[in-house]
C-alpha beads as a LAMMPS data file, in Angstrom:
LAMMPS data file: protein, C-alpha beads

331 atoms
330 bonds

1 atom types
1 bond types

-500.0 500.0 xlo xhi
-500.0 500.0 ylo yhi
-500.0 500.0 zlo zhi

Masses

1 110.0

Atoms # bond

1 1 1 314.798 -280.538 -229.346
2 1 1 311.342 -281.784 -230.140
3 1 1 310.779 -281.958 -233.752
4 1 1 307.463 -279.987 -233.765
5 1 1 309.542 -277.106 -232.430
6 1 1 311.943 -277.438 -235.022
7 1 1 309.482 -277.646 -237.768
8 1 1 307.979 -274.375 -235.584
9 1 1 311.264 -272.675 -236.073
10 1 1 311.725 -273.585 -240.016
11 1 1 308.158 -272.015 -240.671
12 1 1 308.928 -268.825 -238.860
13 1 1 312.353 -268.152 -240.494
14 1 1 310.521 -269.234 -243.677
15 1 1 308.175 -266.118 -243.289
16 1 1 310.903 -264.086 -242.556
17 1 1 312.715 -265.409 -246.247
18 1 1 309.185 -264.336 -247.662
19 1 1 309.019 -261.285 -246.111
20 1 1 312.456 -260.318 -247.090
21 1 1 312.250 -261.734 -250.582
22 1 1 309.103 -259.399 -251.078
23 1 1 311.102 -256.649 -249.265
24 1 1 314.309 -257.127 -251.310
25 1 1 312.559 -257.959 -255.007
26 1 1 309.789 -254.944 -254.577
27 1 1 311.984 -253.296 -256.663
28 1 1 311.339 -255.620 -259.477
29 1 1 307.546 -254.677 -259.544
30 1 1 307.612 -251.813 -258.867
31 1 1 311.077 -249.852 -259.682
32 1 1 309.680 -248.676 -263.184
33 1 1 306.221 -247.394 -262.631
34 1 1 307.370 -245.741 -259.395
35 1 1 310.592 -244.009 -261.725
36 1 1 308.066 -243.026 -264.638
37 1 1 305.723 -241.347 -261.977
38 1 1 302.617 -243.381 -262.584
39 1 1 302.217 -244.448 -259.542
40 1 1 303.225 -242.968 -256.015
41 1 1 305.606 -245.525 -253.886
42 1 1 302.977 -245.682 -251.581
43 1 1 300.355 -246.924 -254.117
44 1 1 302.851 -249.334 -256.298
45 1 1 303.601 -251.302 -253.531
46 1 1 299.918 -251.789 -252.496
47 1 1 299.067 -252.514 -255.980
48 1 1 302.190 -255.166 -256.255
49 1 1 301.592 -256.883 -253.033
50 1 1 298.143 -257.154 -253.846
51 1 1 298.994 -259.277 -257.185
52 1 1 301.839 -260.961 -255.519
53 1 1 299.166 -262.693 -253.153
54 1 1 296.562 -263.421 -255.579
55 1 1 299.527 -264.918 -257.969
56 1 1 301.193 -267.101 -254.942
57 1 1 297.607 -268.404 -254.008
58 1 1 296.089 -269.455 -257.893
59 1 1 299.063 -270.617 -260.140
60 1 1 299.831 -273.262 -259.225
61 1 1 303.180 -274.942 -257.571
62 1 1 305.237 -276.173 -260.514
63 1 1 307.935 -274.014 -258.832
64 1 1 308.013 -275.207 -256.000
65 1 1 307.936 -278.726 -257.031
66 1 1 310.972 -278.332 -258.834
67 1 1 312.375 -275.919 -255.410
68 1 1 311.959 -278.383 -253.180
69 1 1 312.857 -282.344 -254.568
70 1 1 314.855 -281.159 -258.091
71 1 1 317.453 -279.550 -256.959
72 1 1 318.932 -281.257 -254.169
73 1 1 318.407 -285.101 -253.123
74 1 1 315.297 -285.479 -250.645
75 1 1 317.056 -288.608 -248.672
76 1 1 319.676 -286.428 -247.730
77 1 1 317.768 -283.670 -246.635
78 1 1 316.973 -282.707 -242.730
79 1 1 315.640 -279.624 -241.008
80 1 1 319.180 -278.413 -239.752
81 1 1 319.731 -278.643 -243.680
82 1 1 317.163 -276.321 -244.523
83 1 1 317.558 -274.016 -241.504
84 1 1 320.757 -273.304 -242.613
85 1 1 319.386 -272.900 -246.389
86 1 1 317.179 -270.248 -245.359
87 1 1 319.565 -268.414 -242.861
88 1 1 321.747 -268.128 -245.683
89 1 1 319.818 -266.690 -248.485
90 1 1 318.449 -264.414 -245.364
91 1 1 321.728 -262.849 -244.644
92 1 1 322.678 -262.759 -248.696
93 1 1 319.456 -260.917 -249.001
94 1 1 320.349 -258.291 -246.279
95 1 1 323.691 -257.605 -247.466
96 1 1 322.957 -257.044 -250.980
97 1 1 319.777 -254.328 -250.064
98 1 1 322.288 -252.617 -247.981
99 1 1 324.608 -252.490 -250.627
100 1 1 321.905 -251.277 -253.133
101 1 1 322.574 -254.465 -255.159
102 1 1 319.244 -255.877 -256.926
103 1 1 320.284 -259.708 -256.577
104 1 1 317.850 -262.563 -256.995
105 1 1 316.318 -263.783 -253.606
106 1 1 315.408 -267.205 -255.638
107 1 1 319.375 -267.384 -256.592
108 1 1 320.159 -266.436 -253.027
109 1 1 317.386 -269.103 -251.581
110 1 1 318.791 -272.087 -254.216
111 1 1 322.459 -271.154 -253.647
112 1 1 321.703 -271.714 -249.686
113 1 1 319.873 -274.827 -249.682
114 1 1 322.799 -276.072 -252.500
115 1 1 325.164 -275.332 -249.679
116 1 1 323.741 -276.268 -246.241
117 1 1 323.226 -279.978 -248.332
118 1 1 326.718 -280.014 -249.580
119 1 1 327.945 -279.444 -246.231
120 1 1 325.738 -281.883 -244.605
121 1 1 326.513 -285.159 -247.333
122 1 1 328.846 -283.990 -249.901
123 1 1 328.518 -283.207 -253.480
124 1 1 326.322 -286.442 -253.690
125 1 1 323.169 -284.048 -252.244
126 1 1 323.233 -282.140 -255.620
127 1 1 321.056 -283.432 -258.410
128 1 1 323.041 -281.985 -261.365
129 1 1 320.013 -282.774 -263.890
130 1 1 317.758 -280.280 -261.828
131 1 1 320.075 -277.744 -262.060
132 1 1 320.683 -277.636 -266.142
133 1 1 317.936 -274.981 -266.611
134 1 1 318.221 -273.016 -263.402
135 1 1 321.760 -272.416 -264.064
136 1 1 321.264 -271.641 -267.937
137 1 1 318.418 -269.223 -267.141
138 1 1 320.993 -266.591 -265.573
139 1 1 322.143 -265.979 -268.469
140 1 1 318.812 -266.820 -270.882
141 1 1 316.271 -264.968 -268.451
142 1 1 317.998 -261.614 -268.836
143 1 1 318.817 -262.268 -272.376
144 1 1 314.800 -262.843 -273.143
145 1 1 313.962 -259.704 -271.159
146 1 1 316.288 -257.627 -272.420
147 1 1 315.371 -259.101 -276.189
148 1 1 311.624 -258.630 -275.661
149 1 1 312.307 -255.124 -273.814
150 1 1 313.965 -253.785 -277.315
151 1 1 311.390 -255.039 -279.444
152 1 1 308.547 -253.899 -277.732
153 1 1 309.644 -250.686 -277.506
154 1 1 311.068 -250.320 -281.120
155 1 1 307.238 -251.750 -281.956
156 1 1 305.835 -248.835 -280.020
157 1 1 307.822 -246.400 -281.186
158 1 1 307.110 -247.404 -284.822
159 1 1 303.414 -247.777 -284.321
160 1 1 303.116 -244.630 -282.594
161 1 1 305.604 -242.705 -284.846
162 1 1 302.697 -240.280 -285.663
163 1 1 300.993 -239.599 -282.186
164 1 1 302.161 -236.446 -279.953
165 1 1 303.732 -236.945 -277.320
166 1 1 302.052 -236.191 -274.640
167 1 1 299.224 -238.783 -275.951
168 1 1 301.514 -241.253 -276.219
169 1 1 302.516 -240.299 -272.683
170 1 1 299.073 -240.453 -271.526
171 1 1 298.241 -243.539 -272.455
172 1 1 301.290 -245.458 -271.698
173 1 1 300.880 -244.172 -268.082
174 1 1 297.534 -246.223 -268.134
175 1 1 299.238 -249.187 -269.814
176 1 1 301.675 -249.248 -266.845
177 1 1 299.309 -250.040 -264.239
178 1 1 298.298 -252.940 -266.387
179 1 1 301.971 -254.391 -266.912
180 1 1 303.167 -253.537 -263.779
181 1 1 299.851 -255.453 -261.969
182 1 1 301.228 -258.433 -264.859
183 1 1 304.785 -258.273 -263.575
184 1 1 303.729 -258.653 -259.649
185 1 1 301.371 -261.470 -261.161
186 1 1 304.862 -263.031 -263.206
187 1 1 306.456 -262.537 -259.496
188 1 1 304.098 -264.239 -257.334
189 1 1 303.922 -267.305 -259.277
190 1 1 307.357 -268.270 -259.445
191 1 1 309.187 -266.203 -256.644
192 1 1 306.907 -266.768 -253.596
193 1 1 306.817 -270.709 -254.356
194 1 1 310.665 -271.060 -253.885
195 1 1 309.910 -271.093 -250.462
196 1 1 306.934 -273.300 -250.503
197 1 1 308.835 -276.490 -251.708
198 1 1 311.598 -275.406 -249.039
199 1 1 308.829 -275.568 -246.251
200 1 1 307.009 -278.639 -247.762
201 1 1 310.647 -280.542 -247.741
202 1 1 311.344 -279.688 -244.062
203 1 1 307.390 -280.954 -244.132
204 1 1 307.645 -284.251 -245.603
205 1 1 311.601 -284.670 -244.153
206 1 1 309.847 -284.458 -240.857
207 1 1 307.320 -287.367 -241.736
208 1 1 304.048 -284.366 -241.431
209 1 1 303.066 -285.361 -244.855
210 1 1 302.763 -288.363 -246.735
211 1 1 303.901 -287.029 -249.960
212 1 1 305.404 -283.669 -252.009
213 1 1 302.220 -282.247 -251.957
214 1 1 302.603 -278.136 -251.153
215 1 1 299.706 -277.764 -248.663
216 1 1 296.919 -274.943 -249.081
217 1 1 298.359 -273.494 -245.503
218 1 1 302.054 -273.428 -246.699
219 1 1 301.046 -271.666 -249.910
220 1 1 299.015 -268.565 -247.725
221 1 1 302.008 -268.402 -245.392
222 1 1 304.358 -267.679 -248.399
223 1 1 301.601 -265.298 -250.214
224 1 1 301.406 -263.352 -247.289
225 1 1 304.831 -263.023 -246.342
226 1 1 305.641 -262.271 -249.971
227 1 1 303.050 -259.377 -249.624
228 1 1 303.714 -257.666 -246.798
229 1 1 307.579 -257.665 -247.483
230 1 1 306.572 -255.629 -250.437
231 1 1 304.477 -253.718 -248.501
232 1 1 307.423 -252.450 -246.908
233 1 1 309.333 -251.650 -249.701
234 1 1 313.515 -251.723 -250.214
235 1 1 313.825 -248.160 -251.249
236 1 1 317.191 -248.894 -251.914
237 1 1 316.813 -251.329 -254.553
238 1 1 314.153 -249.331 -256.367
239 1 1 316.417 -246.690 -256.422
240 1 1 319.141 -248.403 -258.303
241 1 1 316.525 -249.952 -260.347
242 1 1 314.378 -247.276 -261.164
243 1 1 316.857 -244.740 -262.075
244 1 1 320.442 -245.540 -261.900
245 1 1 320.703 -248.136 -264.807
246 1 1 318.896 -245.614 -267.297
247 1 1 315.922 -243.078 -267.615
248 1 1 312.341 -244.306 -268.370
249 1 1 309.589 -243.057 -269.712
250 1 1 306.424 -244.252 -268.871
251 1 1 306.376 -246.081 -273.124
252 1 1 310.237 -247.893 -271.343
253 1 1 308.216 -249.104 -268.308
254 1 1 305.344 -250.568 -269.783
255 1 1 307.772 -252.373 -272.493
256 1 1 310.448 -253.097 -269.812
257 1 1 307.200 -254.840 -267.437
258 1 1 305.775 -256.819 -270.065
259 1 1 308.636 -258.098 -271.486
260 1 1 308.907 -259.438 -268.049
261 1 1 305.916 -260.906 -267.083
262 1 1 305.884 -262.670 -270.377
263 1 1 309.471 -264.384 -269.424
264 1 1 308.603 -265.121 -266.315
265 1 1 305.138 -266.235 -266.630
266 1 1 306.823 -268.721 -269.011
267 1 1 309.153 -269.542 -266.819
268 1 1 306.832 -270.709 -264.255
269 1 1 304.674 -272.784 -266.577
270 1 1 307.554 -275.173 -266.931
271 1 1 308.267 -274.736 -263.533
272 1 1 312.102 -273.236 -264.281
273 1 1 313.119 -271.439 -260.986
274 1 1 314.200 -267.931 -262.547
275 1 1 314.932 -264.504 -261.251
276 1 1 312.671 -262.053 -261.845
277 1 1 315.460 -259.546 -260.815
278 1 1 317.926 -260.478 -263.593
279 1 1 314.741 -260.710 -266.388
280 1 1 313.581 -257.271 -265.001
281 1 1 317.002 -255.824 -265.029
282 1 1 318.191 -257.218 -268.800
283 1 1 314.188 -255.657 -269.903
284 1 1 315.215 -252.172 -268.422
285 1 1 318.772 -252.724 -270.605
286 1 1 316.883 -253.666 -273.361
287 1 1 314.512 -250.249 -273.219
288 1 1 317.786 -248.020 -272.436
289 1 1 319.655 -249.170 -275.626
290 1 1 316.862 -248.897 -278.042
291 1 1 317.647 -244.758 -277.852
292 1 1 321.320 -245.050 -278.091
293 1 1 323.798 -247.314 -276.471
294 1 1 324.699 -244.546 -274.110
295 1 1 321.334 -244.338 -272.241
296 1 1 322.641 -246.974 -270.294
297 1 1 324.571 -246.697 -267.210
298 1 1 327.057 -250.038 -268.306
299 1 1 328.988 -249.687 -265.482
300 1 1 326.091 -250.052 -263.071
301 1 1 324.910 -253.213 -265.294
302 1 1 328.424 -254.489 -264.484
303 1 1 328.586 -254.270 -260.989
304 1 1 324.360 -256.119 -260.787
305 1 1 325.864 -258.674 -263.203
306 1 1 328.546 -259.555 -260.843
307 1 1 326.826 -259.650 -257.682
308 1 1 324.297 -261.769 -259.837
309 1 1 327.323 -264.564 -260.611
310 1 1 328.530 -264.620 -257.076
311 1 1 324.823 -264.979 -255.686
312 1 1 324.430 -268.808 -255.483
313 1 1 327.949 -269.454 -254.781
314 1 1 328.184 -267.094 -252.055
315 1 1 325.136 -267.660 -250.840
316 1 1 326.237 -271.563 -250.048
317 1 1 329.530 -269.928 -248.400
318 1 1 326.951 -268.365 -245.767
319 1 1 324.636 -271.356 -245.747
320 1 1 327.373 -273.882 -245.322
321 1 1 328.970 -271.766 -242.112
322 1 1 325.080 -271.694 -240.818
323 1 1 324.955 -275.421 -240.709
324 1 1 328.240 -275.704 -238.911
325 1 1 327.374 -273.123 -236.605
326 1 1 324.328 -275.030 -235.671
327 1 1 326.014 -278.229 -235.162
328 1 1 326.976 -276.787 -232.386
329 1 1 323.901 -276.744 -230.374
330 1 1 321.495 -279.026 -232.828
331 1 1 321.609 -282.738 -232.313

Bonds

1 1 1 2
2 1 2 3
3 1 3 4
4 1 4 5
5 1 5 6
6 1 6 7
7 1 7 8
8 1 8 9
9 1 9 10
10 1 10 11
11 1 11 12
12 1 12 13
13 1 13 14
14 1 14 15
15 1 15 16
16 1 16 17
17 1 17 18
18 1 18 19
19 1 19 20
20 1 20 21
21 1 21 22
22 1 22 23
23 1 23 24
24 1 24 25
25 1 25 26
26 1 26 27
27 1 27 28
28 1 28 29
29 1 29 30
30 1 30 31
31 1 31 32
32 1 32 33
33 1 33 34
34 1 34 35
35 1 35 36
36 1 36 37
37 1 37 38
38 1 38 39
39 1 39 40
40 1 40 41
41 1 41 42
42 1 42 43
43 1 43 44
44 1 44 45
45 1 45 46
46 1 46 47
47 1 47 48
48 1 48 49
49 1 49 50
50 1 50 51
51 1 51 52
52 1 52 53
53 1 53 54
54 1 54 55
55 1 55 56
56 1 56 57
57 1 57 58
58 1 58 59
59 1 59 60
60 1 60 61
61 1 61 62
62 1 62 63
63 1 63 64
64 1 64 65
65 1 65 66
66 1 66 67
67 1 67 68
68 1 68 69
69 1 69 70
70 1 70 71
71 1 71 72
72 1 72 73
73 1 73 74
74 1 74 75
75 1 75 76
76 1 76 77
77 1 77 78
78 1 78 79
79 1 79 80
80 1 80 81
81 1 81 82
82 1 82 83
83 1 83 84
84 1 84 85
85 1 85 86
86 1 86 87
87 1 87 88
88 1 88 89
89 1 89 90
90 1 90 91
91 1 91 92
92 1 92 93
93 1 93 94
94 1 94 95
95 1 95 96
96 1 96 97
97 1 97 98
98 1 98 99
99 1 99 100
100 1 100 101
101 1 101 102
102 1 102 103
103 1 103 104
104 1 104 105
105 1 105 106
106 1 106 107
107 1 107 108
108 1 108 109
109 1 109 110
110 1 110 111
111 1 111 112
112 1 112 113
113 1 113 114
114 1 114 115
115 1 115 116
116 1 116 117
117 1 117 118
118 1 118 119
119 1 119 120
120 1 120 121
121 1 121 122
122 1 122 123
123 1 123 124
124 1 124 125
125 1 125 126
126 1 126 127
127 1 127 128
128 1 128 129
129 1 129 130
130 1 130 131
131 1 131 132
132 1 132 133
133 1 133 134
134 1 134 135
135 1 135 136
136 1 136 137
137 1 137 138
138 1 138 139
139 1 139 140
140 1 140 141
141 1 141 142
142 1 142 143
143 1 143 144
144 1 144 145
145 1 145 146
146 1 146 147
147 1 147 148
148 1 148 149
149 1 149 150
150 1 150 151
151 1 151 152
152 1 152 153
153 1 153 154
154 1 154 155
155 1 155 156
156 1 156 157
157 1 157 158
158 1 158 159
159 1 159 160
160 1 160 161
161 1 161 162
162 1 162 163
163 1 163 164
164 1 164 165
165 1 165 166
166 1 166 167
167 1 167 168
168 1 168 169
169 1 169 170
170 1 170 171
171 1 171 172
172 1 172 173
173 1 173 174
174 1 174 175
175 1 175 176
176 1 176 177
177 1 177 178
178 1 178 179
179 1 179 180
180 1 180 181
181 1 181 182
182 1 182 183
183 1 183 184
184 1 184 185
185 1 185 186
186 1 186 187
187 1 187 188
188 1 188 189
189 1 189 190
190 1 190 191
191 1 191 192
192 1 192 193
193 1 193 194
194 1 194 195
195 1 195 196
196 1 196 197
197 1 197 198
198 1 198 199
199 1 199 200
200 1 200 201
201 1 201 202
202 1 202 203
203 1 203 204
204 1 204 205
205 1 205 206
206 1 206 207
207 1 207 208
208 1 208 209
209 1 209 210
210 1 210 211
211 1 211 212
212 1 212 213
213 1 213 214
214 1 214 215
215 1 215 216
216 1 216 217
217 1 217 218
218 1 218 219
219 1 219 220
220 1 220 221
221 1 221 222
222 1 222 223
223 1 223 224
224 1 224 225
225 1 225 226
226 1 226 227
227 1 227 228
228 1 228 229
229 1 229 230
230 1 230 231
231 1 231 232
232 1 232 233
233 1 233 234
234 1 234 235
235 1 235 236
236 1 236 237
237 1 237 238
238 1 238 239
239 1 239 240
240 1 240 241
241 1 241 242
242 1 242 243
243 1 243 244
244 1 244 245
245 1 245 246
246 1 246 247
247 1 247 248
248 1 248 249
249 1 249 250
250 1 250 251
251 1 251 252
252 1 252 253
253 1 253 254
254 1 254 255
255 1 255 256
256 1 256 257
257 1 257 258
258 1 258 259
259 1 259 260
260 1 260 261
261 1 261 262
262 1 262 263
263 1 263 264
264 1 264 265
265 1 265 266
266 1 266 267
267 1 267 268
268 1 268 269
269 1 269 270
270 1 270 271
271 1 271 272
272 1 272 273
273 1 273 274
274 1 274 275
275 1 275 276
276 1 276 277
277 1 277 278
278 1 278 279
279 1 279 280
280 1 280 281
281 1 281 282
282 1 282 283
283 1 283 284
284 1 284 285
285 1 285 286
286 1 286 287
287 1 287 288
288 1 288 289
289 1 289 290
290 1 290 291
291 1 291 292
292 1 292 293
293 1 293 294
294 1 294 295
295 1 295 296
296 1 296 297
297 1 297 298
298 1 298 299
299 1 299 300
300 1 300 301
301 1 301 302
302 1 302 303
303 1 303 304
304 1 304 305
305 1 305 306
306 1 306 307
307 1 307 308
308 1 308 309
309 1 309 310
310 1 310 311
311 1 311 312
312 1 312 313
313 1 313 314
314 1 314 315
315 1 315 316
316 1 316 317
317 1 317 318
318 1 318 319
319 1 319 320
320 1 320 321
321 1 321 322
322 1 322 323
323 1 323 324
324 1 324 325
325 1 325 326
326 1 326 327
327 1 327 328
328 1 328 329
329 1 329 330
330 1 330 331
């Protein structure tokens, strides 16, 4: 098969990751302000996509820098390598929105690119140093969220200690369309470039580019994939999100939003490869358990932080069996 065509095919499934991603992690932006009634579904996920695209376009590609050449060896990389990468975070993706599960698409993305390389060359494809902070930010992402979730709100609450209610309600439902339009900024930089370094490796594996340079084209492509996807919505998610793990108000969503946008915006700066799903999720914990413990709905947590540890692994599983599968017809 020519190699334009292959490169042809990468880009299109590539959308499709984008589209999904911004499908699967609408959730993230927009869960809380569509729970706290702020905003009508219809409306938050206009609003998000809108700040996804103008996020994926201006900030830069730090991300996707680190996405595409510091995770897994370039030399060893092909286009069957990253077809497979992106089939398998594709079918992660699908099963965890049917199951309701708000899993990171980045984890999902990273795990599948791990795993197509792996099967391809070996354990010699991974580049362990590029993987210290991914891997430490499962666990320090949600941390931070959920830290800066409780503090924010226990600031609120003390500096509005005197204000009625519904005032405090009132204004708080303003603040929300600010932190929400902050979190689908936080998103857009560092979710929508995962795919970016993908494409520019298949790119520059191909010989279409001199150097790991993330062309203007590739970086529209994933901004508008990333925005329609969340056009669409993945009800499902923002279900779970929204109001199975506890009960916001619209004080919890702006706290819970901003806590997140802050993590991830700093997250992206130093070009770490987070999950704005896990920082979302520990930010929504955080809110819950500034009431009482109880608020929360652990045993919901539980089940997100599992699917969360078997993301990346499982993830590769798929990926790996994708590149096997199309050894069979790919030479």
């Amino acid at each position: 098969m020519p190699t334009i065509y292959i490169v042809g095919a990468i880009l299109i499934v590539a959308f499709v990751f984008d589209f999904l991603n911004g499908f699967h992690d609408a959730a993230n932006s927009i869960a809380t302000v569509v729970s706290t009634r702020v905003l009508s579904p219809g409306a938050a996920v206009v609003w998000s996509a809108g700040f996804n695209f103008i996020a994926a376009l201006l900030f830069g590609t730090r991300v996707a820098q680190t996405m595409g050449k510091g995770l897994v060896r370039l030399n060893l990389v092909d286009e069957k390598v990253i077809m497979a990468g992106l089939l398998g975070a594709i079918v992660w993706d699908l099963l965890t929105w049917w199951w309701a599960l708000p899993t990171s698409s980045s984890h999902a993305l990273i795990g599948g690119y791990a795993g197509a390389a792996i099967a391809k060359a070996g354990w010699a494809a991974i580049l362990l140093s590029g993987w210290t902070w991914t891997l430490l930010f499962i666990v320090i992402s949600p941390a931070i969220g959920l830290g800066l979730g409780w503090g924010l709100l226990v600031a609120a609450t003390w500096i509005f200690r005197h204000s009625h209610p519904q005032r405090i309600d009132k204004l708080f439902r303003k603040g929300q369309l600010l932190s929400a339009a902050l979190l689908s900024l936080a998103h857009g930089t560092n979710d929508a470039q995962k795919s970016m370094g993908i494409v520019t490796g298949a790119l520059f594996a191909a010989h279409y580019i001199p150097t790991f340079q993330v062309p203007l084209w590739v970086v529209a492509l994933a901004a508008t994939g990333m925005g329609l996807g969340t056009m669409s919505g993945g009800w499902r998610i923002v279900h779970t999100m929204g109001g199975r793990i506890t009960k916001l108000k619209p004080v919890g969503g702006f706290c819970a939003e901003t806590a997140s946008a802050i993590a991830l915006g700093v997250s992206s700066y130093f070009g770490i490869p987070v999950s704005t799903t896990h920082t979302i999720t520990g930010a929504i914990v955080g809110v819950g358990s500034v009431q009482r413990l109880s608020a929360v709905r652990w045993g919901i947590a539980r089940n997100i932080v599992w699917a969360w540890v078997l993301t990346i692994p499982a993830a590769g599983v798929v990926a790996a069996g994708c590149w096997w599968a199309l050894g069979t017809f790919w030479h």
